[in-house]
Structures are given as structure tokens and as C-alpha cells.
N, C-alpha and C positions, 0 to 999 in steps of 0.2 A: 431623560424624563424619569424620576425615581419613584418608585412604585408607592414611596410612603407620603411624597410630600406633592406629587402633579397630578393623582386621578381623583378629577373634579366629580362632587354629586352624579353630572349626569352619566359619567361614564360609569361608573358603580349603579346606575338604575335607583339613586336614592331619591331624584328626582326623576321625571319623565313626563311628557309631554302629552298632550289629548289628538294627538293624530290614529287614534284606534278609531274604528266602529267602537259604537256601545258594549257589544258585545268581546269585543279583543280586549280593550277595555279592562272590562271586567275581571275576566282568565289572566291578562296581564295584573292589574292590580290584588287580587288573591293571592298569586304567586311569590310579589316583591313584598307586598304589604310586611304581613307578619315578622318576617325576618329584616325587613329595615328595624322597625319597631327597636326588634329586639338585640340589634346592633347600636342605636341611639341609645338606649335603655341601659345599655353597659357601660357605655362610656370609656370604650379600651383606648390604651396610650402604646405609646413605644411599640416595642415589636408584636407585642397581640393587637394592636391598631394595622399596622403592614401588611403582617399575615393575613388578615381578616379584608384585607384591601384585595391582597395580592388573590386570593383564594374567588372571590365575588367577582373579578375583574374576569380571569384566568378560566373560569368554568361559564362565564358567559359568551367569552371568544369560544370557546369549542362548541359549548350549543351551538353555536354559529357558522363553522366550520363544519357541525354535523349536517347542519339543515343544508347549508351549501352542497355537500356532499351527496344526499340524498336525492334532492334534486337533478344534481348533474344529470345524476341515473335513472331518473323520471326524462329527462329529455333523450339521455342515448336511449332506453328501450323503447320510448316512441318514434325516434328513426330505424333501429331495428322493426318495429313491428309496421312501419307504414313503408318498409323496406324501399327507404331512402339512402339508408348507411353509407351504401358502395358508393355514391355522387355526393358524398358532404363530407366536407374536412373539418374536423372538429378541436379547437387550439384551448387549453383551460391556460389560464395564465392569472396572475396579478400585479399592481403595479411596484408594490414593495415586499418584502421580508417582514417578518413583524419576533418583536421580544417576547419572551415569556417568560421574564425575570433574570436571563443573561446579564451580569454585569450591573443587578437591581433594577433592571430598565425594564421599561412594557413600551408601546407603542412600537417605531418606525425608525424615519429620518437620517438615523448616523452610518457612517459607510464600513460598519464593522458586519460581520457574513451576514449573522442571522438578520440584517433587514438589506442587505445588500442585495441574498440570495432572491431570487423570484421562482414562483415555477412555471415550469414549461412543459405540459404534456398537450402532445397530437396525436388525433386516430385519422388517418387517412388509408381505408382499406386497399388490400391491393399495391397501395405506394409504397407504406413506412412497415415496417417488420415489425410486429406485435412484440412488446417490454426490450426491445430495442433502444441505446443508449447513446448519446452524444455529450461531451465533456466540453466541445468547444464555448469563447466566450459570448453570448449574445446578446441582444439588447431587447425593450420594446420599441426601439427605435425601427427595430427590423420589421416589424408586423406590417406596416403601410406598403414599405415595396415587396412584401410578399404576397399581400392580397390583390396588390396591384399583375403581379407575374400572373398571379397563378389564372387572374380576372382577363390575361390578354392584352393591360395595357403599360402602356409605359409612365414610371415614377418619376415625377420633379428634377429637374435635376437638383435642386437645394434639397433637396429630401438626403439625411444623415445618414441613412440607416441604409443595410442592405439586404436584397432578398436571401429567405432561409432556404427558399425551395433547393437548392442543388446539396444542404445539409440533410432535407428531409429526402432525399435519392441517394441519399449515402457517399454523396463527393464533398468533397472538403478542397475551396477557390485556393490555391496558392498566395493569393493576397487578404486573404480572409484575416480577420484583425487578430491579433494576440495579445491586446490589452481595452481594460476599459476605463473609461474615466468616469466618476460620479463628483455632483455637485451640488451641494444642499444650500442654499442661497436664503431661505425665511430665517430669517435672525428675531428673536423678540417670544412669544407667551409658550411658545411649547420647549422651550428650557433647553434647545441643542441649539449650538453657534454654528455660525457659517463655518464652511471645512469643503475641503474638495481634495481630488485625487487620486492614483489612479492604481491597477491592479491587474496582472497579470497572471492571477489565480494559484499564484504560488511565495508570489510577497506582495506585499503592498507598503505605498506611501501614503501618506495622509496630511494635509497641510491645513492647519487653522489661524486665518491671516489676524484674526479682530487687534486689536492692540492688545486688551484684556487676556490672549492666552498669548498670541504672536510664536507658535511653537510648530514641530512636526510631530511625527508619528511613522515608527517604522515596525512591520511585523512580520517573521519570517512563518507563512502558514504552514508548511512542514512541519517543523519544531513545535508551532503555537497556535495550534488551530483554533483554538479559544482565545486569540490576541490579546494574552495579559503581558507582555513583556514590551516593553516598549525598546526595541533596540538601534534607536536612531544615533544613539550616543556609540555604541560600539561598535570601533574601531575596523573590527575584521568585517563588516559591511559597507565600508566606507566605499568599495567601489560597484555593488551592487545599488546604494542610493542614488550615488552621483548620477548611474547609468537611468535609475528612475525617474529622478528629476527629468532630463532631459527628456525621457517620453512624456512625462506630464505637460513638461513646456511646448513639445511637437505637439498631441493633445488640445491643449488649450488652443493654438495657433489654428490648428484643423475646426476647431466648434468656435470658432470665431470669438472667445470668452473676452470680453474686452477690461474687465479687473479680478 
């Protein structure tokens, strides 16, 4: 999704909707008003159009990330102060990574780091060691059978995912997964093609079946933490892909993916 030609009116706040009070409203429309105005008013092309996209896009996600922020800290110091802390386990998470001009892109969706990554922080006193660090692969697949453990009861058995609890104790399962597979399947108005894939947090593959691209993608993260190299083609990886494929194909067989 490229930052010059996919972010619509409403996501730029050049439109916006009457779900205020009168009053939010108001403070809302003061704030946007003027400087729409005076971005219509210009008439900018080419890259002072972009920038001027990129920049109203990009300082709205962090308002928003601040207000998120803020809050958290409004809820922990009210378990702090109604000194609940010690009996509540507190998990921040979200469901994707998000761009912030990487690659031209803003939004989500493609399985390159920055929206692959998610974050994962837990406070559980007593349990998990204060700015304590875990590198293994995890999912949100995991959150159900973990709420489920820690709740006393027992998870589905078709339930994917597995409990984090013996990661937040500090043991790491002997069969605990060493790869993850992602798979983007909405094809059509937000401008990314189906692709799927899987990663072992030190290379990854990438496969986009549509006819229109019919290609892979191979990236060693080592070397290219910013995955600009596409080294699918060369050669000296040939037996590091083959061996990828094959986990993608075990992968797919295990989530039951049927195309």
C-alpha cells in the first residue's frame, strides 16, 4: 500500500465522520479544519503531495500510539493503587506490525518484519522477572490456551496455538516451535496480493501464487534485516530454500490450508 497513491480522504482526517458528541466535535473539527483548508488550497503534486500525505498520516498513528500509551498507565496505576497488581497478569499485545514508510508502505498485511513483528509485553508480579527477555517464536494463536491454563481449564483440542505459560516461568518445551507460518489470503482494494510463508526468524520464504506475480521471495535476515535483496535466485542458498520449502509444505499440512 504506497503512501502516495492508497491513503484515502478518511484516513488522512480530510474527511471524517459525526460520531463525536457536539462537543469532540467541535475540538475535533478546529484542529483538522484549517490545515485541510490549507492543503486543498495548495494543490501539491509529486513528492510535496507524498510528504505532505506521509507526514498527516504518520503524526496521527503516534497521537495514537501516545494516547494508547498513556492510558495503559492509567489502568496499571489503578491496579497498583487499588492494589490488585500482585493477582493480575497484564499481556499488551496487537494483532499486526504496522509501516511507517518502510519500503513506501504505511499500513499492515505483508509478511516482511515491520508488520509481521507484534508486540508482546507481560507484567505478572512475582512470576516473570521485571525487563526480562524472551526471543522465542510466538504466536496470537497462543493467548487462548494460555488463558485457558492459567484459568484451570483445558484447551480444545483443535485449538492451534499453544500455552505460553512455561515461556513466562522461564522453561522453554523441547517441542516448542522453531518456525512460523503467515498467510495473507484478502486479495482485491488494499493493494497487497495473497502471499504466504514461513520464517524461522533468521531467513525467511515467501510465496505469491496469484498468476499475475506466480514468484517467491527469499531473504537471508542476518545479512538483510531490511529485506531488500531478494536472494531466491542465488545459488549458494539453494539448499537452505529447498529445506524451507519443505517446512512451509509440513506448515501448511499441520493448519490444514487447503490452496
Amino acid at each position: 500500500m504506497g503512501i502516495a497513491d492508497h491513503i484515502g480522504e478518511k484516513r488522512l482526517i480530510l474527511s471524517y465522520a459525526s460520531k463525536f458528541t457536539h462537543e469532540q466535535f467541535k475540538q475535533f473539527d478546529n484542529a483538522f479544519r484549517p490545515k485541510n483548508e490549507a492543503f486543498i488550497k495548495a494543490k501539491l503534486t509529486g513528492k510535496e503531495r507524498t510528504r505532505w500525505h506521509y507526514q498527516r498520516y504518520i503524526k496521527n498513528y503516534l497521537r495514537c500510539v501516545k494516547a494508547v500509551d498513556e492510558n495503559i498507565g492509567r489502568m496499571l496505576d489503578f491496579l497498583d493503587n487499588s492494589k490488585l497488581s500482585e493477582n493480575t497478569i497484564v499481556i499488551y499485545s496487537s494483532d499486526q506490525g504496522f509501516w511507517l514508510g518502510e519500503h513506501g508502505w504505511f499500513d499492515k498485511r505483508w509478511m516482511y518484519e515491520e508488520s509481521l513483528h507484534t508486540p508482546l509485553l507481560v507484567r505478572w508480579p512475582n512470576k516473570i522477572k521485571p525487563s526480562s527477555k524472551n526471543d522465542l517464536l510466538v504466536s496470537n494463536l497462543d493467548f487462548a490456551p494460555t488463558f485457558l491454563e492459567l484459568a484451570g481449564a483445558e484447551p480444545a483440542k483443535d485449538m492451534q496455538g499453544e500455552s505460553l505459560l512455561p515461556l513466562f516461568k522461564g522453561y522453554t518445551p523441547k517441542d516448542w516451535r522453531i518456525t512460523h507460518y503467515y498467510h495473507y489470503y484478502e486479495a482485491g482494494g488494499h493493494g497487497v496480493p495473497v502471499h504466504y510463508g514461513v520464517t524461522d526468524g533468521k531467513q525467511k520464504l515467501i510465496r505469491f501464487p496469484d498468476d499475475t506475480l506466480n514468484t517467491w521471495e527469499f531473504f537471508d535476515l542476518h545479512k538483510d534485516p531490511m529485506e531488500m535483496k531478494n536472494l531466491y535466485a542465488d545459488k549458494s542458498y539453494r539448499a537452505d530454500i529447498q529445506s524451507m520449502k519443505k517446512e512451509l509444505h509440513r506448515l501448511r499440512k499441520q493448519y490444514k490450508i487447503q490452496k
